[in-house]
VEXDREN-2710 file (C-alpha; in Angstrom, 1 decimal):
% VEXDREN-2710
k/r/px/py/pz
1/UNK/127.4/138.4/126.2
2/UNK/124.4/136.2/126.0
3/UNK/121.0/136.9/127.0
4/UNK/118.0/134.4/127.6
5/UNK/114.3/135.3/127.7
6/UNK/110.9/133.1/126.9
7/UNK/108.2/135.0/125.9
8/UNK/104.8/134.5/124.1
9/UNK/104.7/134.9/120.3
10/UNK/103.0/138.5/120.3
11/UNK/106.2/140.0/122.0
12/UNK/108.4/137.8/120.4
13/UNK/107.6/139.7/117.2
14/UNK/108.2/142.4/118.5
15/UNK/111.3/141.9/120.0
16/UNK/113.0/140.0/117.0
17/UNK/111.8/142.4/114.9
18/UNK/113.8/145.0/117.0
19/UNK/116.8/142.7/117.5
20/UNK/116.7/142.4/113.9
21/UNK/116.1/145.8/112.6
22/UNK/118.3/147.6/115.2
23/UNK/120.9/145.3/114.5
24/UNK/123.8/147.9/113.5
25/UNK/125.2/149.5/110.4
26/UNK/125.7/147.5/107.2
27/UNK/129.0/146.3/108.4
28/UNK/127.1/144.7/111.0
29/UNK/126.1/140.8/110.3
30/UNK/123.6/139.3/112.2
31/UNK/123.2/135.7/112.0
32/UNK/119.8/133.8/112.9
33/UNK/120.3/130.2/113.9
34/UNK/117.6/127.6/114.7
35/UNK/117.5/123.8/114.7
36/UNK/115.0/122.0/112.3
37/UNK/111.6/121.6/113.1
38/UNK/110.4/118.3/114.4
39/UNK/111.2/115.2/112.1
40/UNK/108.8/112.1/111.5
41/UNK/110.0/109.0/113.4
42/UNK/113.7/108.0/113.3
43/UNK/113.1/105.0/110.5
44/UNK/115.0/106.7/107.5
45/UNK/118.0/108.4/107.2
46/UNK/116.6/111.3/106.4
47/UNK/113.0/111.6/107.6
48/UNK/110.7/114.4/106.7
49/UNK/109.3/117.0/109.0
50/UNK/106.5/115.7/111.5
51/UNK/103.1/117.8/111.6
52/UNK/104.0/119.5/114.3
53/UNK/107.5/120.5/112.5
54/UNK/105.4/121.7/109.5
55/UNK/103.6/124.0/111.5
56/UNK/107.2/125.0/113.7
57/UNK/108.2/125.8/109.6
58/UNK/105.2/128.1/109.3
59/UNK/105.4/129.9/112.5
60/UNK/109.2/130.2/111.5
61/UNK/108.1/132.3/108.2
62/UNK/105.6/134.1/110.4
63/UNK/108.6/135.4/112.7
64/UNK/111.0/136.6/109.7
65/UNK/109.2/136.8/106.8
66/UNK/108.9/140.5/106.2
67/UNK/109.9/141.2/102.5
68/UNK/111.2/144.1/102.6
69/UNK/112.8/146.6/105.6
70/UNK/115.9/146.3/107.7
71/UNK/115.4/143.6/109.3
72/UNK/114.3/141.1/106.5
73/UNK/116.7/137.8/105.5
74/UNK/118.9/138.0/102.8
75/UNK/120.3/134.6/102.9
76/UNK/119.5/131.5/104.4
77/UNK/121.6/128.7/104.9
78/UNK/120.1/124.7/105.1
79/UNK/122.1/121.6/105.4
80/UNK/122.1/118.9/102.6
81/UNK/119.2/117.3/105.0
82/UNK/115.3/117.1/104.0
83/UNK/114.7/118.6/107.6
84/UNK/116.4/121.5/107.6
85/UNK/115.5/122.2/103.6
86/UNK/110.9/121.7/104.7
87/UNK/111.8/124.2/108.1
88/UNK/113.5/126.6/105.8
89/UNK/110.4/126.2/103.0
90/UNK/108.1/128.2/104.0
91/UNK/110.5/131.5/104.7
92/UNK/112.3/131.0/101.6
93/UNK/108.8/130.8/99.6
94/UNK/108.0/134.4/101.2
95/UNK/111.3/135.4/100.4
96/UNK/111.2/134.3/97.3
97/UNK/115.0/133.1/97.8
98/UNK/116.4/129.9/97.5
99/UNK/118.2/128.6/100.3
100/UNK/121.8/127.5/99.9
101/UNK/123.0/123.8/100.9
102/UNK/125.8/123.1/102.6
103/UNK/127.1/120.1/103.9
104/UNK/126.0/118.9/107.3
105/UNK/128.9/118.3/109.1
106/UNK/130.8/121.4/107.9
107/UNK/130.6/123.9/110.9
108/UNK/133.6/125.7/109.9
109/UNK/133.2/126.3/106.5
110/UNK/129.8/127.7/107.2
111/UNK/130.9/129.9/109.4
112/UNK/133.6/131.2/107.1
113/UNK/130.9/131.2/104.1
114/UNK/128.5/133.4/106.5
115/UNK/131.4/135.6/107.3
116/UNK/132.9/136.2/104.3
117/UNK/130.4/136.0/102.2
118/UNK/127.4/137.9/104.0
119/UNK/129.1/140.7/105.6
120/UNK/126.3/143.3/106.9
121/UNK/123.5/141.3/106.1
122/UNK/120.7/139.1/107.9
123/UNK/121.4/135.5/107.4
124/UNK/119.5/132.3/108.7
125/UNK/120.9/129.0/108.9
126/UNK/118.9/126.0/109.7
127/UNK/121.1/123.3/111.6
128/UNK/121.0/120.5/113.6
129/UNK/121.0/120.0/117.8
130/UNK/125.0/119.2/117.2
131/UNK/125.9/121.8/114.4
132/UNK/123.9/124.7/115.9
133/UNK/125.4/125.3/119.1
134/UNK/129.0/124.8/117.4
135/UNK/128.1/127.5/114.7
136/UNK/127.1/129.7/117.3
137/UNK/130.6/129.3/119.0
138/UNK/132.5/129.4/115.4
139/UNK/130.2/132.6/114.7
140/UNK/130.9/134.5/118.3
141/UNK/133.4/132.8/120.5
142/UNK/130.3/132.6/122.7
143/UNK/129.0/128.9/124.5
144/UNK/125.6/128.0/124.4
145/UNK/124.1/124.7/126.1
146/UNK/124.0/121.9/124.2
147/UNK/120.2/121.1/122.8
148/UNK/118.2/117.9/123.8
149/UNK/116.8/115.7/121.0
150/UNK/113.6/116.9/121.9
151/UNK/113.9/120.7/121.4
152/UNK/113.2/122.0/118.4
153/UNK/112.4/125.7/120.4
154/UNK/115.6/127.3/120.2
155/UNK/116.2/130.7/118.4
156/UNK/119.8/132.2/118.4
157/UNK/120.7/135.3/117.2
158/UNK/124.3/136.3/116.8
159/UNK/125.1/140.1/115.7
160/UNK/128.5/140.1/114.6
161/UNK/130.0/143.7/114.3
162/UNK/132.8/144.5/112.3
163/UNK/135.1/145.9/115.5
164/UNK/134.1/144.7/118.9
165/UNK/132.9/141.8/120.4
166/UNK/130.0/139.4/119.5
167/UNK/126.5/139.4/121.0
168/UNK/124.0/136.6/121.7
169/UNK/120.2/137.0/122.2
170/UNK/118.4/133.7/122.9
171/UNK/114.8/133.0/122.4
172/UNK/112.3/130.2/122.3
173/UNK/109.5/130.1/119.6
END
C-alpha cells in the first residue's frame, strides 16, 4: 500500500514524527529513503552539494534529528558518493553516528544489509534518482515512479513488519 500526501513543513513534522514513532514493535523495521540533495553543476564526477542542497541537508536533520525517543535513526546508509555523504552530514553530526558507505550501484546488497542487519530499527539511506526507487521495491515489493533529475523532494518511508505485508508513506520535504 502506498500513500502520497504534500504538506508544509509544520505538519510534516508532525506526521513523520508519527509515522516514525508509531511505527510498530521492535521487530518492526522502518526504512527512511531520500535522494541527495541538490549537486553543483554536472562538471565532475562527483560534484559537491549546491547551496540549495546544503540547506535541503539541514532541513533533512531538522525532520529526523531527535536524539533520543522512538522514532530517532539508528543507522544511516550513504553511497560511496560526495552527495549523498554532505545530505547525510548534518543528521549524522546530531546523531552523532557515522554513516556507513556502501557502494552505489549495489541495490540488492543494501537491501539485504538493511534487512538483516537492522531488524526493528529506524534506518536512513541516502540514494540516488535510479537507486532509490529500486531500494524501495527490493525493500517492499512496492513500485514507486521513477524520479526526474530535478527532484531532490522525495521522502519514502518503508515500514517493514516482521509477518505481513510492507507499507509505503510518501512525502515531499
Amino acid at each position: 500500500m502506498c500513500i502520497e500526501y504534500h504538506f508544509g513543513m509544520p505538519l510534516l513534522l508532525m506526521l513523520l514524527t508519527i509515522a516514525i514513532g508509531a511505527a510498530g514493535p521492535p521487530s518492526t523495521t522502518t526504512v527512511v529513503l531520500v535522494r541527495h540533495a541538490e549537486r553543483q553543476g554536472t562538471m565532475t564526477a562527483d560534484p559537491p552539494l549546491s547551496p540549495a542542497g546544503l540547506a535541503r541537508a539541514q532541513r533533512l536533520a531538522a525532520l529526523f534529528g531527535e536524539t533520543h525517543g522512538n522514532g530517532r535513526i539508528d543507522t544511516i546508509y550513504v553511497t560511496d558518493t560526495r552527495r549523498t555523504q554532505q545530505t547525510a552530514a548534518p543528521l549524522a553530526a546530531d546523531l552523532h553516528e557515522r554513516p556507513i558507505v556502501m557502494p552505489a550501484g549495489d541495490v540488492a546488497g543494501l537491501a539485504s544489509r538493511v534487512l538483516r542487519d537492522n531488524r526493528g530499527q529506524h534506518v536512513l539511506i541516502v540514494g540516488h534518482s535510479n537507486t532509490v526507487p529500486e531500494l524501495v521495491h527490493a525493500l517492499s515489493g512496492l513500485t514507486v515512479d521513477p524520479i526526474s533529475d530535478g527532484d531532490y523532494e522525495n521522502i519514502y518511508i518503508v515500514t517493514i513488519p516482521s509477518n505481513g505485508p510492507a507499507t509505503l508513506l510518501h512525502l515531499r520535504y
